[in-house]
Steps between C-alpha positions, in 0.01 A plus 500: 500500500633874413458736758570793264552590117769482301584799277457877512199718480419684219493816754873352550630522178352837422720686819817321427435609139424839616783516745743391225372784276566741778877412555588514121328827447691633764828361348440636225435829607827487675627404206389806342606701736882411538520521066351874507733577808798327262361739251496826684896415686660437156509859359599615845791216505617627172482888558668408835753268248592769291490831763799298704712473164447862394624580906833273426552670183467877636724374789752342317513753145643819730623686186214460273201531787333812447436364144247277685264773586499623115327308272289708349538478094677179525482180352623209536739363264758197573747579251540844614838662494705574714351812719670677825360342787221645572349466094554105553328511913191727270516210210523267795188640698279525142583126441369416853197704416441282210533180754236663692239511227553148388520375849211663672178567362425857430851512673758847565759598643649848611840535664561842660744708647435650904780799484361573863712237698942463438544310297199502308215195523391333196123438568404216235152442461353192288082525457257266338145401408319249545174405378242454799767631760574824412858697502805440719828610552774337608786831691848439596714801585895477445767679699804402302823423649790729409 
């Protein structure tokens, strides 16, 4: 004699189905989430990326720096000739500009001079665009080393 059933309910079946559906929904949402927060960190990663190079480069290029800061009307050309130091830190800067736009979307950069402190800072600014996020800019200032 059987004291009890074998088997599940059908009232069974449908919670553990619902409970199951509740769990992956919610890993996928994380999911998601941690691909859009990949999304949004890269362009900050790479403006970060390529704001620490131009600082090594104004520290390290003490002849030519005040080229950095003046870019204006300059383009970048890799078979340039051979220009005082501060024409090849400006065809250096306009080349970095040009990483910028491929790099970042909607991407810029502006490198300026702050004659207000001894020696003078570099203030290097990288912005971009994205889609759904809105602008950002990425500031480093530079005190270079004499």
């Amino acid at each position: 004699m059987r004291s009890g059933s074998a088997g599940f309910t059908f009232a069974e079946v449908l919670t553990a189905i619902f409970v199951i559906a509740i769990v992956l929904i919610g890993i996928a949402a994380l999911y998601s989430e941690g691909l859009q927060s990949e999304h949004d960190t890269r362009p900050r990663a790479q403006a970060a990326q390529v704001a620490q190079t131009i600082a090594e480069r104004i520290n390290s290029n003490a002849a030519g720096r005040a080229g950095y800061a003046s870019v204006i009307g300059v383009l970048c050309t890799h078979k340039a000739k051979a220009a005082p130091p501060a024409g090849a830190a400006a065809q250096e800067a306009a080349c970095w500009q040009d990483e910028i736009e491929e790099k970042l979307p909607n991407g810029t950069l502006a490198i300026t001079r702050d004659p207000s402190t001894t020696p003078p800072t570099f203030v290097i600014a990288v912005s971009w665009s994205s889609p759904g996020t809105g602008a950002a800019t990425y500031v480093t200032r530079v005190q270079p080393r004499n």
